[in-house]
C-alpha positions in Angstrom: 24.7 -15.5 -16.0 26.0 -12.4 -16.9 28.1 -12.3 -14.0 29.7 -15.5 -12.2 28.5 -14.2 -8.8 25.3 -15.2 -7.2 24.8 -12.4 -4.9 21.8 -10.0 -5.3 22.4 -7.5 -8.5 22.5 -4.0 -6.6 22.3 -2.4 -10.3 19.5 -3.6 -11.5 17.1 -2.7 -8.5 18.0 1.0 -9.4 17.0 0.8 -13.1 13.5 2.0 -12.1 13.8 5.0 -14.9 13.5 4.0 -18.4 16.1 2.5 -20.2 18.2 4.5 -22.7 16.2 5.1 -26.3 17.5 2.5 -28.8 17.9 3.3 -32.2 15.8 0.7 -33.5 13.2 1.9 -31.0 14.5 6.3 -31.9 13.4 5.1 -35.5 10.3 3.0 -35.1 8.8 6.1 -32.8 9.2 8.7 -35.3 7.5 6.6 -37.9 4.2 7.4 -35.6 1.5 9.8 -36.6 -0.3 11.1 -34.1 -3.7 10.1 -34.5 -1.9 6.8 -34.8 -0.1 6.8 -31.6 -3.6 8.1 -29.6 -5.4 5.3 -30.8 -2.4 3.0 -30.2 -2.4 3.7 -26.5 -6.1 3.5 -25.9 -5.6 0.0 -27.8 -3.4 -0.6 -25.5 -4.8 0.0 -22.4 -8.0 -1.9 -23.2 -5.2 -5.1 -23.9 -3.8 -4.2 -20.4 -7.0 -3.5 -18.6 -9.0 -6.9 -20.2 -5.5 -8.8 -19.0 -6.2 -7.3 -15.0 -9.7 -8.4 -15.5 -9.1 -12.2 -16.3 -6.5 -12.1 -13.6 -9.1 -11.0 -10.8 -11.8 -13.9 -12.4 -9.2 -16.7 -12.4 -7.6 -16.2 -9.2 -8.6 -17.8 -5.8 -6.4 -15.3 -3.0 -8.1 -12.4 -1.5 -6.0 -9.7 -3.3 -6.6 -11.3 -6.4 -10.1 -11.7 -6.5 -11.1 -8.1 -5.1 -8.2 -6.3 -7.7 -5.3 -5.7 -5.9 -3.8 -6.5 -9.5 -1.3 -4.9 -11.1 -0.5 -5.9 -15.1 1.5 -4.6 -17.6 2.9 -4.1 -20.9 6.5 -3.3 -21.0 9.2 -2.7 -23.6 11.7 -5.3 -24.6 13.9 -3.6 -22.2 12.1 -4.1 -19.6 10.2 -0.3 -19.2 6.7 -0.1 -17.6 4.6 1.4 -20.6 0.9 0.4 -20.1 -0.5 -0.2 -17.0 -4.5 -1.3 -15.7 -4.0 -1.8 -11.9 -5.2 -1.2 -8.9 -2.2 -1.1 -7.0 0.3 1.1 -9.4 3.3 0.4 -7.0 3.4 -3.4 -8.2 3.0 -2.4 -11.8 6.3 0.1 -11.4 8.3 -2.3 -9.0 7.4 -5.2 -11.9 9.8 -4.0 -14.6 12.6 -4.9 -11.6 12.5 -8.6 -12.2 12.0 -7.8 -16.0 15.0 -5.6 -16.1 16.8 -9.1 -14.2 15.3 -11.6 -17.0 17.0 -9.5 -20.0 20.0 -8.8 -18.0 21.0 -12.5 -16.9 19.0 -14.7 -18.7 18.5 -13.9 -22.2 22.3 -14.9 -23.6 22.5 -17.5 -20.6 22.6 -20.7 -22.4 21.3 -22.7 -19.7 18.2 -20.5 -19.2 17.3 -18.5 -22.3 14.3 -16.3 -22.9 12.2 -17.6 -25.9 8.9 -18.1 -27.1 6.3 -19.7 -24.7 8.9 -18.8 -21.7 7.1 -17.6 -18.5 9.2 -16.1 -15.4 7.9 -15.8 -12.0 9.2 -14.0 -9.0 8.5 -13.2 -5.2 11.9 -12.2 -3.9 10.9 -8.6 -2.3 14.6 -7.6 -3.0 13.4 -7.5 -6.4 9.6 -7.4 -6.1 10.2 -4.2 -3.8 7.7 -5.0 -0.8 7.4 -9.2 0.7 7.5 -12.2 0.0 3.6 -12.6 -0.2 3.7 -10.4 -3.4 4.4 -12.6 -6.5 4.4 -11.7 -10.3 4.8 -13.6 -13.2 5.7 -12.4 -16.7 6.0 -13.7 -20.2 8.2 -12.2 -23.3 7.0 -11.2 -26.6 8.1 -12.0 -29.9 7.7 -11.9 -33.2 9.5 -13.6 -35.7 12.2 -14.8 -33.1 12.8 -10.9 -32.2 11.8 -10.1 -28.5 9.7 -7.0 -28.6 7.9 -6.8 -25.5 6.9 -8.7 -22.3 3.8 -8.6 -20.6 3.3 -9.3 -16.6 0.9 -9.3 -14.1 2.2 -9.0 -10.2 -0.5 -9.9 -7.6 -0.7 -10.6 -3.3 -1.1 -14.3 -2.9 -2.3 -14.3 0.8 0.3 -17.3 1.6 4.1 -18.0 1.2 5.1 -20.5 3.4 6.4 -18.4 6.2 6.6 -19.6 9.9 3.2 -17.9 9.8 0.0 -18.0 7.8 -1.5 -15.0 5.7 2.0 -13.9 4.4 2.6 -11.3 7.0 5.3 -12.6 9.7 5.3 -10.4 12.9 7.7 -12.3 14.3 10.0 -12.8 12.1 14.2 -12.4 12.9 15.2 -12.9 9.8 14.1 -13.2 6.0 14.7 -17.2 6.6 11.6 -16.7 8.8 9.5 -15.4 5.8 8.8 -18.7 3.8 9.4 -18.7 0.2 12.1 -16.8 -1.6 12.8 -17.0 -5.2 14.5 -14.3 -7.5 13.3 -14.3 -11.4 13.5 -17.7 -12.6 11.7 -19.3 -15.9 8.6 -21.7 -14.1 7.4 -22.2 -17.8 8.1 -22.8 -21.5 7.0 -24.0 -24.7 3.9 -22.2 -23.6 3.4 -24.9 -20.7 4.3 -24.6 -16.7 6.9 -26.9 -15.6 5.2 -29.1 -13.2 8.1 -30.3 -11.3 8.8 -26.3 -10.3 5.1 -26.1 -9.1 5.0 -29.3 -7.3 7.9 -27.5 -5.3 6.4 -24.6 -4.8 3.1 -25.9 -3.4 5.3 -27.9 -1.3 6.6 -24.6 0.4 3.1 -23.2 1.2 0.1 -24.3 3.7 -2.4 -23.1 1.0 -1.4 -24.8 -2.2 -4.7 -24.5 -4.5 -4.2 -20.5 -3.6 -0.7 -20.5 -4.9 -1.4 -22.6 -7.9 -4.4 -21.3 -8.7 -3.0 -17.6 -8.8 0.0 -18.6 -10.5 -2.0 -20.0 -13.6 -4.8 -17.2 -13.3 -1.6 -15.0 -14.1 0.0 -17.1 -16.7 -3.8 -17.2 -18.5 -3.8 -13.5 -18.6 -0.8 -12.4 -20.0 -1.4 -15.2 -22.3 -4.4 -13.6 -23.5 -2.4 -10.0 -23.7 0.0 -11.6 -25.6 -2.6 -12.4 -28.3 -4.3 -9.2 -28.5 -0.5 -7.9 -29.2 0.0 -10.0 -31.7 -3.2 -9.0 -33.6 -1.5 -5.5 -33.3 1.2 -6.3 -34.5 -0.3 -8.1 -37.5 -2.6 -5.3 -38.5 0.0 -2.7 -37.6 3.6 -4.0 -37.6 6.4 -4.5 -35.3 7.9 -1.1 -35.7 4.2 0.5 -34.7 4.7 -1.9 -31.5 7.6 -1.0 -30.4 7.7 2.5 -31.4 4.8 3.2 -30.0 5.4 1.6 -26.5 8.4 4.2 -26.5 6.7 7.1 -27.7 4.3 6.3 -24.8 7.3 6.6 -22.3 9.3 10.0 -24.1 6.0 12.0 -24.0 5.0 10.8 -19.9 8.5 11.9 -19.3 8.8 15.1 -21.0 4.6 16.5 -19.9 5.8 14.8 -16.3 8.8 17.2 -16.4 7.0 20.5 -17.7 3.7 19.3 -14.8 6.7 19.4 -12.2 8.4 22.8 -13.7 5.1 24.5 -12.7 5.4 24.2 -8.9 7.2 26.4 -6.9 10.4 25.5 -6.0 11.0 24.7 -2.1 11.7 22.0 0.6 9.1 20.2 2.2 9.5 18.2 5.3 8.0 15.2 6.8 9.5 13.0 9.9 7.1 10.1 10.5 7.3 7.6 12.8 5.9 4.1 13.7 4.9 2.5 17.0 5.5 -1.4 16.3 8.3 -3.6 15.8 6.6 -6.2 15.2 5.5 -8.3 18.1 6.4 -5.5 20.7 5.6 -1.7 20.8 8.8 0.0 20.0 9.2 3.8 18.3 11.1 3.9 14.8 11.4 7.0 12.6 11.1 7.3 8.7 12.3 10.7 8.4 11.5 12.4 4.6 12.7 15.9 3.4 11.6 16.5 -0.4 13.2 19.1 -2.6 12.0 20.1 -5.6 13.5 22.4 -7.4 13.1 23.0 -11.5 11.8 20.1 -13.2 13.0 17.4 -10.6 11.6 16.2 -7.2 14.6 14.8 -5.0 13.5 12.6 -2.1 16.0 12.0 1.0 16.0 10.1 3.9 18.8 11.0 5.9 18.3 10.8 9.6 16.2 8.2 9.4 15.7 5.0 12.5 19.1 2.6 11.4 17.9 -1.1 10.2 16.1 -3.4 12.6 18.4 -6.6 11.9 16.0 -8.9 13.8 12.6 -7.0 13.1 10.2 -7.4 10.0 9.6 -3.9 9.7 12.6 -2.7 7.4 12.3 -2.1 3.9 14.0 -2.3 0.5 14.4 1.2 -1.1 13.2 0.4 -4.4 9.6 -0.9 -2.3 9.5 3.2 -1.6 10.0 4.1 -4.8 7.1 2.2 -6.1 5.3 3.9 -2.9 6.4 7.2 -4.5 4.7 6.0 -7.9 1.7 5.5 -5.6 1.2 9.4 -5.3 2.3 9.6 -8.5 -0.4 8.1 -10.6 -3.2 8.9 -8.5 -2.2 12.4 -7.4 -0.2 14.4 -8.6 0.2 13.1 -12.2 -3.4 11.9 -12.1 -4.3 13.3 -15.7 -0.8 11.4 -17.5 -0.3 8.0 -18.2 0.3 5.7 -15.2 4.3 4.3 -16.3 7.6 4.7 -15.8 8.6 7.5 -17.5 7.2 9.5 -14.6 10.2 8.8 -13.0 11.6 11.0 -15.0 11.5 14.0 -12.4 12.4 11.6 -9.6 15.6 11.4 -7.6 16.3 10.3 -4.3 18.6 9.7 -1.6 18.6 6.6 1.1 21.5 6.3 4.0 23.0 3.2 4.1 22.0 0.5 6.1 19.1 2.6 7.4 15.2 0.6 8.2 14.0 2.8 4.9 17.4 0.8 2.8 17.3 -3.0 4.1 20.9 -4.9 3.6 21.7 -8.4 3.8 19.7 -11.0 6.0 17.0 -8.7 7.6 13.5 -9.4 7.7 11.1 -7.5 5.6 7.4 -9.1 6.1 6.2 -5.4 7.3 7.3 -3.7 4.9 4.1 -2.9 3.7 3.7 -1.0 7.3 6.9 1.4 6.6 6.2 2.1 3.0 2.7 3.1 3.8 4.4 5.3 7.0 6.3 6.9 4.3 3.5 7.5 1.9 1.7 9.0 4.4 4.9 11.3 5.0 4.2 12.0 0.6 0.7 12.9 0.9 1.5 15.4 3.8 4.7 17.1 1.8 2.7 16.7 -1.9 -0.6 18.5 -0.3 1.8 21.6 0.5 3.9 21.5 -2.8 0.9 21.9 -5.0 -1.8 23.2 -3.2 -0.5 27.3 -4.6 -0.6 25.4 -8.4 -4.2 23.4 -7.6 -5.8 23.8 -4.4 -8.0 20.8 -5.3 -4.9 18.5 -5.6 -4.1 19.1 -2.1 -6.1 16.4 -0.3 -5.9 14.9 3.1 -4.3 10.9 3.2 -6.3 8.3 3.1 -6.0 5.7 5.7 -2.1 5.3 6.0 -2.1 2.4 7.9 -3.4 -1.4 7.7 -5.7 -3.0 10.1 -5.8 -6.9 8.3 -6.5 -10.2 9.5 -4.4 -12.7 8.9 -5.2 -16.8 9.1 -4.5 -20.4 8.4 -5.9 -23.2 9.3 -8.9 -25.6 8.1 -11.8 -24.4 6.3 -15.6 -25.8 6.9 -14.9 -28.3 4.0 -11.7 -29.7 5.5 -9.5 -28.3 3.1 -5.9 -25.8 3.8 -6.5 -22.2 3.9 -4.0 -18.9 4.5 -4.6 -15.6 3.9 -6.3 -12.7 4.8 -9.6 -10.5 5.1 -10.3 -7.7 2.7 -11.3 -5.1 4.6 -8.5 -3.3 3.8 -9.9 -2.3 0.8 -12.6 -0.5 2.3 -10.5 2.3 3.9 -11.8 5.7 3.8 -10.8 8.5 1.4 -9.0 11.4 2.7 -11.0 14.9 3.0 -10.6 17.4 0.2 -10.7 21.4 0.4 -14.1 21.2 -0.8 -15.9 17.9 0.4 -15.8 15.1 3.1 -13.9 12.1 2.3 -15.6 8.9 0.3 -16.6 6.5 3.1 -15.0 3.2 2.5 -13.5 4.3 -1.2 -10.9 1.2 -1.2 -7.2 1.7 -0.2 -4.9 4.5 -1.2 -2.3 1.7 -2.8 -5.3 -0.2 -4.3 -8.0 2.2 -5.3 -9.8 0.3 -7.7 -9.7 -2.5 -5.6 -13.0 -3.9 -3.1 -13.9 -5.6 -0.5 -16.1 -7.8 -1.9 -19.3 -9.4 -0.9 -19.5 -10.8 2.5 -21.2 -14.3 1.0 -18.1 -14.4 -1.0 -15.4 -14.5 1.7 -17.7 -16.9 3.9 -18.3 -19.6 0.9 -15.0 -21.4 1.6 -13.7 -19.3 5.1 -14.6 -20.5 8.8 -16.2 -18.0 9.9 -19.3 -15.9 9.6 -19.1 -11.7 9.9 -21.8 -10.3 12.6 -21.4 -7.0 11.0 -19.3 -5.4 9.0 -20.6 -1.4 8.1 -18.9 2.1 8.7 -17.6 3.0 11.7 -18.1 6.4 13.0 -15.0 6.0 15.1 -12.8 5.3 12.5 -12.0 9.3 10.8 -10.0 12.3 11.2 -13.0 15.5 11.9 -12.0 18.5 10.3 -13.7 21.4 8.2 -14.5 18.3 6.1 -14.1 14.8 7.8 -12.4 12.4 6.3 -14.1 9.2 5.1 -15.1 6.2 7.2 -13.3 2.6 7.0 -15.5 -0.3 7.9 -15.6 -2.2 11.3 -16.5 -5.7 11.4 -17.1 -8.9 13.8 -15.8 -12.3 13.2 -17.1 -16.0 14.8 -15.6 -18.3 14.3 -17.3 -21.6 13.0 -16.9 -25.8 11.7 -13.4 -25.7 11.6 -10.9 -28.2 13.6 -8.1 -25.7 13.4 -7.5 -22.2 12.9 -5.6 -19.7 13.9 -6.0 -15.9 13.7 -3.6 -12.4 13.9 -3.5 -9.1 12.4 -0.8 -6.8 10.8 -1.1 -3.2 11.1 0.1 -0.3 12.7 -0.8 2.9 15.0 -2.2 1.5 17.9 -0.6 3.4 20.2 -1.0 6.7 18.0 -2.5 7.8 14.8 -1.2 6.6 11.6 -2.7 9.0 9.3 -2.3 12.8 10.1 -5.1 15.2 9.1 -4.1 18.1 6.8 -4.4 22.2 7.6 -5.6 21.5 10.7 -7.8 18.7 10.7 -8.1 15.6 13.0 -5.7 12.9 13.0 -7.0 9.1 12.4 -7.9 7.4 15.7 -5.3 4.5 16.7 -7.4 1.3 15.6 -6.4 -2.5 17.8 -7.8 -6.2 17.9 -10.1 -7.3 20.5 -11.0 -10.5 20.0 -12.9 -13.2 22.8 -12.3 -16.9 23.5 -15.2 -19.0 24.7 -17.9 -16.6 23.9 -21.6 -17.0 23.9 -21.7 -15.5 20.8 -23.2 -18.7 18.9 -25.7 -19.3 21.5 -26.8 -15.4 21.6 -27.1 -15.6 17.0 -28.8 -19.1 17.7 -31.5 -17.2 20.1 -31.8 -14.3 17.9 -31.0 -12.0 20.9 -32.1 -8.1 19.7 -29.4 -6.3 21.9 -26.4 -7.8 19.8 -23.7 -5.4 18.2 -25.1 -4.3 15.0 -21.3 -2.7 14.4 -18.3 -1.9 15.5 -19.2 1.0 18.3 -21.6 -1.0 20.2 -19.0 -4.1 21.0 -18.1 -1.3 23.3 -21.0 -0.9 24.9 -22.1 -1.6 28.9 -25.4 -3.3 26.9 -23.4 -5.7 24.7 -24.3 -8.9 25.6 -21.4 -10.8 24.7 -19.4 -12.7 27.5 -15.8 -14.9 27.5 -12.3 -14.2 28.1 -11.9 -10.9 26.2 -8.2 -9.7 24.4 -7.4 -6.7 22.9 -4.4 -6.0 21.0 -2.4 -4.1 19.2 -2.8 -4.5 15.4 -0.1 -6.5 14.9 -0.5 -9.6 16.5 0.9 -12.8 16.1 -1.3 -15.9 15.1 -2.5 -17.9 18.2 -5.5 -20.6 18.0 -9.0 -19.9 17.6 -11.7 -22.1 18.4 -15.2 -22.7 17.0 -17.7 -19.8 18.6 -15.1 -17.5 18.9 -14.9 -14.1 18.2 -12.9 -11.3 16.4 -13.4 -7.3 15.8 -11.3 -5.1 14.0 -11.9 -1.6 12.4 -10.1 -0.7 9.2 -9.3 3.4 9.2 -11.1 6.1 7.4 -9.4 9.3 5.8 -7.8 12.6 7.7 -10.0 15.3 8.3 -8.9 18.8 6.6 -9.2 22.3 8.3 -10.4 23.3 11.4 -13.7 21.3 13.0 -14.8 24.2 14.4 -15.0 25.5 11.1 -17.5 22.7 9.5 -21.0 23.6 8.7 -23.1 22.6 11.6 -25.6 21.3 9.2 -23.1 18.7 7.6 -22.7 17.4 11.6 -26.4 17.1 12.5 -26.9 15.0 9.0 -24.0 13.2 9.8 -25.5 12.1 13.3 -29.1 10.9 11.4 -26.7 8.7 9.5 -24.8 7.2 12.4 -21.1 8.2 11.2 -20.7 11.1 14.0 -20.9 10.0 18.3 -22.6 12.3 20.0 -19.5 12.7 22.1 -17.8 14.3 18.6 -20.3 16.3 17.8 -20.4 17.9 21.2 -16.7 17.8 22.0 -14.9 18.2 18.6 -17.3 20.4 16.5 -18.9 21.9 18.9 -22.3 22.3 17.9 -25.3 22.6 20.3 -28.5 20.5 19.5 -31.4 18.7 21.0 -30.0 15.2 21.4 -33.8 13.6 20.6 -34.7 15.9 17.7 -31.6 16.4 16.5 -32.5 19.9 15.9 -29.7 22.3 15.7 -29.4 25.6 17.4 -27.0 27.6 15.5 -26.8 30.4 17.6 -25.4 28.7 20.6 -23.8 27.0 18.1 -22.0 29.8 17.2 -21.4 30.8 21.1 -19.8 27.5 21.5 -17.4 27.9 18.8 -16.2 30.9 20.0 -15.5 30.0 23.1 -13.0 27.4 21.6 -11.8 30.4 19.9 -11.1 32.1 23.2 -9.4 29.5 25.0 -7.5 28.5 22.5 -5.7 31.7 22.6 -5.6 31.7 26.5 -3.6 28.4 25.9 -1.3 29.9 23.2 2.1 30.3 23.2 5.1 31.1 21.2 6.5 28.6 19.0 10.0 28.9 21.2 8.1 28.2 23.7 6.4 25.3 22.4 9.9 23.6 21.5 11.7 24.6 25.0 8.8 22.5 26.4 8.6 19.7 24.0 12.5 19.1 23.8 12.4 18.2 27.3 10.6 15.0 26.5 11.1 12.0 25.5 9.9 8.7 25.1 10.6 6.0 27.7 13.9 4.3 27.2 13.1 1.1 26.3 10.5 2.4 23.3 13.9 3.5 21.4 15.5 0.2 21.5 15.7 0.1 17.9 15.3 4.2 17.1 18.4 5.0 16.9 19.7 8.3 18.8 16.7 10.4 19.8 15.4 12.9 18.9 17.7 12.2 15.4 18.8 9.2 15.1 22.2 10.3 13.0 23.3 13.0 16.0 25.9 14.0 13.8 25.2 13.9 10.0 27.9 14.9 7.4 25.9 18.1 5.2 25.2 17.4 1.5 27.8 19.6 -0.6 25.0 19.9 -2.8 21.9 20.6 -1.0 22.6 21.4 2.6 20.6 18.5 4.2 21.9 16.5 6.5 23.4 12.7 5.5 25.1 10.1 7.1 27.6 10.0 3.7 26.8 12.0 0.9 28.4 9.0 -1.2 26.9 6.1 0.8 23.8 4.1 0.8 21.0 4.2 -2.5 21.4 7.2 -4.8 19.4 7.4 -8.0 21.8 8.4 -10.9 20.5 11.5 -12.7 
């Protein structure tokens, strides 16, 4: 190696900018025409997007087959160029074990990095999120010169943890999370090493999954590497690399100028989660964004300190890739998805804090804090550009998960773990203009699906009883957000299973609305042991829950020894007949619900996605409740009323924070919060920007 140490390379995981230009790679840019270089990229892309394509019809996990995929092309140095994903964060955090490869292994002459070499990876120091999320990349070369790699990074729903689905609630350390392996080379001479993959199936309950996805991987960037090669062929190595370059100077610089346009200011965020894991227990991730010129900083001071024996800390770099999230889809929505948006990026984590994981802490719900933070990004990014581009400023989209995880026995006797994909039927976030896109996909994924129903029961045990939008499931506002999906579970033919969930905001929303719209509702588990469930399907009973709202009825039918639970919960058995519910969130509402056309309410209640309780209570409208016929001048009554009281409520904003800072949450909710209301009571200021940090020189810093 290039060091004699074995400890994990705190350099590298900050080398999430691109590289510094090379000459060979300053000379083989300028050689580029322009026409050249636009056909180049769409070239490209198609190379990239056919690669994430063969990776989703290969693989046999969940996240693969319904395109939580990311895949790549990056420079020889390791730089994202071209990405086709779903899930951009992946794509980013990939060059990270790329970055590792070239630094330690390519002059190591016990390892090596040569032709027909493949490297895999799941260590989430590295990866950026958990051990569930794997990747796999090969190098490039032509005529023994390494000019590119090409990777595709992908959640396998199993890795070997002391639970099944690759999300461990209970886990105390990252020995508790089940397979662990930094960049190593699983492949070469253009063949996998069998003796590596007979281990690593060893390590996992589900090992067709792992294998499977590991060679649906290795096949794709196979096939990327050949459609490179016919580049370079037709084209030339200097149009190659020159052009993957030229691909990351111009993101930069447009990124830069895109960024220069906003006004300067700082925008502030605290969020907060309600879960530790297996218990309730209040943690803050608390984000202030500056932007000033052509340069975004993020910092975290005064966030909760690190849960040493909870899985909900995460790696910096994991936020980063979050950050990327926004990035791509939002705010640089019209510029090539790569690294050279990083470009404008800085950012500041304390040390040793739950947003900057050290050492031996777990990280399985990471996931959980990134997205906390995310949402944190859409709140801050909907005020920084909505004076530039009102229609940029958009509501979040479900910030939260709501997923089922299991292992077990399938119908046909054989090992399964993983988990549902519901989560990629989330709802989209309200806009300044128009409601939110019911069950759009996820924020992180949002090309990704859910998939058919037939296609998760063909080798699961269990059969859905519904799964459809749930009118329960979406911030109201001026425009609501969109509605997530609820579904029911039984469970069938299997001699052992068990079930849990991972998630989030049970105990409060999640997902905020935006300029005054609704919040998210708090989502949970219920699920029922010994239920009549099979016995009321097998009688065709009429009165059964046709979705989520009426499991909640006085009329449903169903009987057994009912649960609920918060959304994480850790696996416990499951027997044939039983039953499991879960609704996945929809999108924040934006603006005031007393401002939304009546009209848009009364169509929303012929389609089922409104309660009459909402319409009365949180919009306000008066209608016949048979006819659905609106009256809009008591309408209009109604909403002034509201109007009325709210001002008889008022106060002033000293007030409101004499009343609120006498508050606080019981003590043993702040176990692991650090000191409330801030958990640094006494940050050191930042000579540079004035915010408050626990050491201006300590923790992550990104060098300028």
């Amino acid at each position: 190696m290039a060091a004699t140490s074995y400890d994990r390379d705190m350099d590298v995981v900050q080398r999430l900018r691109p590289e510094p230009v090379t000459d060979r790679e300053q000379a083989a840019q300028e050689l580029l025409k322009d026409i050249d270089f636009d056909i180049f990229k769409h070239k490209m892309h198609m190379i990239a997007l056919e690669g994430k394509e063969t990776t989703m019809k290969l693989g046999a996990s969940t996240a693969m087959r319904f395109g939580d995929v990311a895949f790549g092309i990056f420079t020889a140095q390791g730089d994202l160029s071209v990405c086709a994903t779903g899930i951009y964060h992946h794509a980013v955090l990939g060059q990270i074990p790329i970055k590792y490869v070239v630094k330690h292994w390519v002059d190591e002459a016990s390892v090596g990095v040569c032709e027909g070499d493949s490297f895999f990876y799941n260590d989430p120091f590295y990866a950026g999120v958990h051990n569930a999320d794997m990747g796999l990349a090969v190098p490039v070369f032509h005529e023994d010169e390494l000019v590119c790699f090409v990777g595709a990074a992908v959640h396998t729903g199993e890795a070997g943890g002391t639970e099944p689905g690759g999300v461990i609630t209970s886990a105390r350390s990252k020995y508790d999370e089940g397979m662990l392996i930094p960049p190593i080379k699983i492949g070469e001479d253009f063949r996998l090493k069998e003796d590596l993959l007979t281990m690593m199936a060893a390590m996992t309950r589900d090992q067709r999954t792992m294998i499977l996805d590991i060679k649906a991987r290795l096949a794709a960037v196979r096939i990327a590497e050949r459609r490179i090669q016919e580049v370079i062929a037709d084209k030339g190595v200097d149009f190659l690399v020159g052009g993957l370059r030229r691909i990351l100077t111009v993101t930069g610089e447009a990124a830069k100028k895109k960024v220069a346009e906003l006004n300067d200011g700082t925008f502030r965020q605290p969020r907060f989660m309600d879960s530790l894991g297996t218990a309730p227990g209040l943690t803050k991730v608390n984000l202030t964004i500056i932007k000033k010129g052509e340069r975004v900083l993020l910092d975290f001071s005064n966030s909760s300190p690190m849960a040493m024996d909870r899985p909900i800390n995460t790696y910096f770099q994991g936020l980063i890739g979050l950050t990327m999230v926004y990035f791509c889809g939002w705010l640089f929505h019209d510029l090539p998805a790569n690294n050279g948006l990083l470009e404008t990026l800085e950012w500041k984590f304390p040390d040793n804090s739950l947003v900057n994981s050290k050492g031996d802490a777990p990280t399985s719900l990471a996931p959980s804090t990134q997205i906390c933070f995310s949402q944190g990004m859409f709140l801050c990014g909907a005020r920084m550009t909505y004076s530039h581009d009102p229609s940029r400023a958009v509501a979040a989209w479900f910030s939260g998960f709501a997923i089922p995880n299991f292992g077990g026995l399938n119908q046909k006797g054989e090992p399964i773990a993983d988990i549902t994909p519901e989560i990629n039927a989330t709802g989209c976030g309200a806009r300044h203009d128009c409601d939110g896109v019911d069950a759009a996909g996820a924020f992180f994924a949002t090309m990704s699906d859910c998939g058919d129903i037939e296609t998760t029961e063909e080798d699961r045990p269990f059969v859905y009883t519904f799964r459809n939008l749930f009118n329960n499931s979406y911030g109201h506002g001026k425009y609501r957000g969109g509605a997530g999906l609820g579904f029911g579970l039984v469970v069938h033919d299997t001699p052992m299973l068990v079930m849990g969930a991972m998630g989030g905001g049970s105990r409060f929303p999640t997902t905020l609305g935006l300029f005054g719209g609704n919040a998210v509702p708090p989502t949970f588990v219920q699920y029922v042991h010994e239920s009549n469930m099979t016995a009321l399907m097998s009688a065709a009973d009429s009165s059964l829950p046709a979705n989520l709202a009426d499991v909640y009825e006085p009329t449903n039918p169903e009987n057994g020894d009912r649960h609920f639970n918060e959304t994480n919960m850790t696996v416990r058995p499951f027997a044939n007949g039983d039953t499991y519910y879960l609704g996945v969130g929809g999108g924040g509402g934006y603006g005031d619900s007393i401002e939304r056309d009546p009209a848009a309410v009364i169509r929303d209640l012929r389609r089922g996605l409104v309660t009459h309780w909402a319409a009365r209570n949180v919009y306000h409208v008066a209608y016949d409740e048979d006819s659905l016929r609106l009256d809009a001048k008591a309408t209009d009554a109604l909403r002034l009323q509201v109007r009325q009281e709210r001002k008889r409520r008022g106060k002033s904003y000293a007030e409101f924070v004499e009343d609120w800072e006498k508050l606080s949450p019981p003590a043993e909710l702040l176990t692991y919060y650090g000191c409330y209301p801030d958990p640094d009571p006494d940050p050191d200021p930042d000579p540079e920007t004035g915010l408050a940090s626990q050491n201006p020189m300590s923790g992550q810093e990104s060098q300028a």
